[in-house]
C-alpha positions as CSV (number, residue, x, y, z in Angstrom):
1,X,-19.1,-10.4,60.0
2,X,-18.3,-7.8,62.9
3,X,-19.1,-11.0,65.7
4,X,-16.8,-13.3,64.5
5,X,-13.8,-10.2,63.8
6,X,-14.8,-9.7,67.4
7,X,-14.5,-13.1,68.8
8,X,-11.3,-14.1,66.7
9,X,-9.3,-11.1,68.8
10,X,-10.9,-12.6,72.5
11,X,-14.2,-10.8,73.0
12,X,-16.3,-12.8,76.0
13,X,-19.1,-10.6,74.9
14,X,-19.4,-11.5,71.3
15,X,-18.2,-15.1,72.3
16,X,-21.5,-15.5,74.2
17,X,-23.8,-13.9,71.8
18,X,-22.7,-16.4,69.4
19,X,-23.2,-19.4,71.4
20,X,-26.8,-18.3,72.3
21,X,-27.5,-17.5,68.4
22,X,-25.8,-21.1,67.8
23,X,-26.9,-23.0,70.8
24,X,-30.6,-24.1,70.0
25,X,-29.4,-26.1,66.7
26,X,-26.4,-27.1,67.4
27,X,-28.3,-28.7,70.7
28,X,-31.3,-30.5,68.4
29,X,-28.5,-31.8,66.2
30,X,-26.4,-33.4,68.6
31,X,-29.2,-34.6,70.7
32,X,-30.5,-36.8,67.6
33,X,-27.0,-37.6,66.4
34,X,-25.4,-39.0,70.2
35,X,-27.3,-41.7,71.5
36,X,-26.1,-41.2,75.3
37,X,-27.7,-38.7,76.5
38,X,-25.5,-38.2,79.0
39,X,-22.7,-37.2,76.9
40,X,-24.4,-34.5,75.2
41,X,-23.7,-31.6,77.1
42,X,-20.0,-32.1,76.9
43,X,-19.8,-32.9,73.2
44,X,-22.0,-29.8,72.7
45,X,-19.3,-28.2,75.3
46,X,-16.4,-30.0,73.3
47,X,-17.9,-28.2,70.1
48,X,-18.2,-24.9,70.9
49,X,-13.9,-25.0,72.2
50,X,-13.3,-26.1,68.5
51,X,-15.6,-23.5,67.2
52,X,-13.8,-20.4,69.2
53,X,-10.2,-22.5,68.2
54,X,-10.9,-22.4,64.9
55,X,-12.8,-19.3,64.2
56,X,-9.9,-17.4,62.9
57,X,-9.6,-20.2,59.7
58,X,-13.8,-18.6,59.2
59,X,-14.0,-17.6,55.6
60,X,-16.5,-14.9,56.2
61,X,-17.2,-15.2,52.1
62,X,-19.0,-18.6,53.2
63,X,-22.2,-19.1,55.1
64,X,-21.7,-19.4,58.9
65,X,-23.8,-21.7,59.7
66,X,-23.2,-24.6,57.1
67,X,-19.2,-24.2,58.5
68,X,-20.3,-24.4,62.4
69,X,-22.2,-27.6,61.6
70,X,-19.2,-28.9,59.6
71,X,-17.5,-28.4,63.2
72,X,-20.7,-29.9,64.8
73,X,-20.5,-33.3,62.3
74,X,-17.1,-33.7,62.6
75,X,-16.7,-33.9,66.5
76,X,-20.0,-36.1,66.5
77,X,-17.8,-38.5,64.3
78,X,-15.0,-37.4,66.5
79,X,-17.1,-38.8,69.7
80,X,-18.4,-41.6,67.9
81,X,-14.6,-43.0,66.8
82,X,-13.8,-42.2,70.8
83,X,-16.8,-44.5,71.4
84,X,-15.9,-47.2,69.1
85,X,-12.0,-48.0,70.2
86,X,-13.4,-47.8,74.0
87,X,-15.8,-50.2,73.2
88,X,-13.1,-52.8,71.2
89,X,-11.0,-52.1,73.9
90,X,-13.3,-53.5,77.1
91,X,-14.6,-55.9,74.1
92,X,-18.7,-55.3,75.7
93,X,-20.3,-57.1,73.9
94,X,-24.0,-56.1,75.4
95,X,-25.4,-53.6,74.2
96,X,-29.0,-52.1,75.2
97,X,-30.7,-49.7,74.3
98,X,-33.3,-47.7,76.5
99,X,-36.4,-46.0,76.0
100,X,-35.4,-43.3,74.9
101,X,-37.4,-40.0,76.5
102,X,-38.6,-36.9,74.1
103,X,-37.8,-34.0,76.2
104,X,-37.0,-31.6,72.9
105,X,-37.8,-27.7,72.6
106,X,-40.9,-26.6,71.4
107,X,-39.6,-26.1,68.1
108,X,-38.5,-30.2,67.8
109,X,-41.8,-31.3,69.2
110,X,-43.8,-28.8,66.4
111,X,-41.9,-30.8,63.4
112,X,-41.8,-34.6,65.5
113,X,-44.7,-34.9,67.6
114,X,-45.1,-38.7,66.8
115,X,-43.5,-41.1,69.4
116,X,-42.9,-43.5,67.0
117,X,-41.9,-41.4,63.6
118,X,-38.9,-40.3,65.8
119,X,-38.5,-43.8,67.0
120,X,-38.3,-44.9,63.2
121,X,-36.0,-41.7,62.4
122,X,-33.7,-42.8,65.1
123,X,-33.2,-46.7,63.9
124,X,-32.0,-45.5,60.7
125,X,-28.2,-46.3,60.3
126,X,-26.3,-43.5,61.2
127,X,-25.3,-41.7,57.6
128,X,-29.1,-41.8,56.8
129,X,-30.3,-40.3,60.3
130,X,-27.8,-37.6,59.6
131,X,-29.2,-36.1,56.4
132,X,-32.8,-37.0,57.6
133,X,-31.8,-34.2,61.0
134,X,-29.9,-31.5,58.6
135,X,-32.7,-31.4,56.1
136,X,-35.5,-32.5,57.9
137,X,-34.7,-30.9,62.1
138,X,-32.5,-27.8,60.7
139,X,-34.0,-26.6,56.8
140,X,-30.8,-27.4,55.2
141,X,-30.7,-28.0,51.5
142,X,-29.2,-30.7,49.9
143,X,-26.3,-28.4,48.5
144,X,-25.2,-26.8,51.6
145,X,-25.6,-30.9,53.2
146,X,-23.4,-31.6,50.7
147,X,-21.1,-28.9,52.0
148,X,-21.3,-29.7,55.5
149,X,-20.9,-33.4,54.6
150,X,-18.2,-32.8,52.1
151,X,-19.8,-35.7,49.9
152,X,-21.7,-34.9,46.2
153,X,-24.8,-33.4,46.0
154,X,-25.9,-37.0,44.4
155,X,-24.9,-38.8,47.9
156,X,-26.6,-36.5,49.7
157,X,-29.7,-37.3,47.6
158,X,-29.3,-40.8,47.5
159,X,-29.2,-41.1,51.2
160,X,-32.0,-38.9,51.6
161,X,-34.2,-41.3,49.4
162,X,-32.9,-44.9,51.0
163,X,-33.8,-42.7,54.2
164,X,-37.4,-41.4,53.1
165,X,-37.7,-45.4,51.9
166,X,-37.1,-47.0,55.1
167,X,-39.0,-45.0,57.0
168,X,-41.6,-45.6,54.5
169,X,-41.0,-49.4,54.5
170,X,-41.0,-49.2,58.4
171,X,-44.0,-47.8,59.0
172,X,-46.5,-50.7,59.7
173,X,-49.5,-48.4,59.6
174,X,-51.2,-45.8,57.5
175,X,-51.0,-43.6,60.4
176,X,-47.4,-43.6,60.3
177,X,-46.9,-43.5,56.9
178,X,-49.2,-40.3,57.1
179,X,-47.1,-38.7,60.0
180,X,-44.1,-39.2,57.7
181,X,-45.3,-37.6,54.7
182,X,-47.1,-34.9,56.6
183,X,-43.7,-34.1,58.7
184,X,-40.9,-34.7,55.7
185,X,-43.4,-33.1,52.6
186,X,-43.0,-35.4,49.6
């Protein structure tokens, strides 16, 4: 991989040409993953810093992408953890949650056009919603989830199915349930 050789010795070029291959997914993933909005652009910001720190550690035998959204996953959980001990800290003990608006690419709204399938999706607890948006939002198989998630291949499969079933036992009507097994093909 001649772009990450030339990023790992300080090439602005080849630096940006990788975040616009990268940017689009890593985006979609974080965007489903963070539920305030507002911090999404500086996680996505804080993710691509660890991506150029670490890119000399790369194993260019492996698959780029299933390591960049190992990198993605972890600062999400990274945030998340931040998130947490602030919120034990100043002990809040409302929480609300707000309509939250689709504005998504083109791409996002071909897969999710149903207000209320994503609505569903995003009221799953948070390990489900995360292999529901790696195999269902980016095409990732179970193994390379499995990679990205370091957890087995049967975890990965498990959560997949108590995701699939409580979207399935969510769905109030038949037009739902039909959206659902239109969008995620079983």
């Amino acid at each position: 991989m001649k772009l990450i050789n030339l990023i790992g010795v300080g090439d602005k070029e080849a630096c940006g040409e990788l975040y616009e291959r990268t940017i689009q997914d890593v985006f979609k993933t974080v965007h489903f993953l963070v539920e305030e909005k507002t911090d999404v652009d500086d996680l996505v910001q804080d993710i691509y810093i660890q991506v150029f720190k670490s890119i000399k550690k790369f194993d260019v035998e492996r698959k780029f992408k299933p390591w960049l959204m190992g990198i993605v996953l972890k600062q999400i959980k990274a945030y998340r953890r931040k998130k947490w001990m602030i919120f034990r800290t100043v002990k809040k003990v409302e929480e609300f949650k707000e309509e939250k608006e689709l504005d998504f690419s083109t791409e996002v709204i071909e897969k999710i056009t149903n207000k209320q399938l994503v609505k569903l999706v995003d009221e799953l607890p948070y390990k489900l919603k995360q292999v529901v948006i790696l195999r269902y939002l980016n095409d990732y198989t179970q193994d390379e989830i499995s990679a990205i998630l370091e957890v087995p291949i049967g975890t990965v499969k498990s959560r997949i199915n108590a995701a699939l079933t409580k979207l399935r036992t969510k769905g109030k009507n038949k037009k739902i349930l039909e959206e659902v097994r239109k969008v995620y093909e079983y």
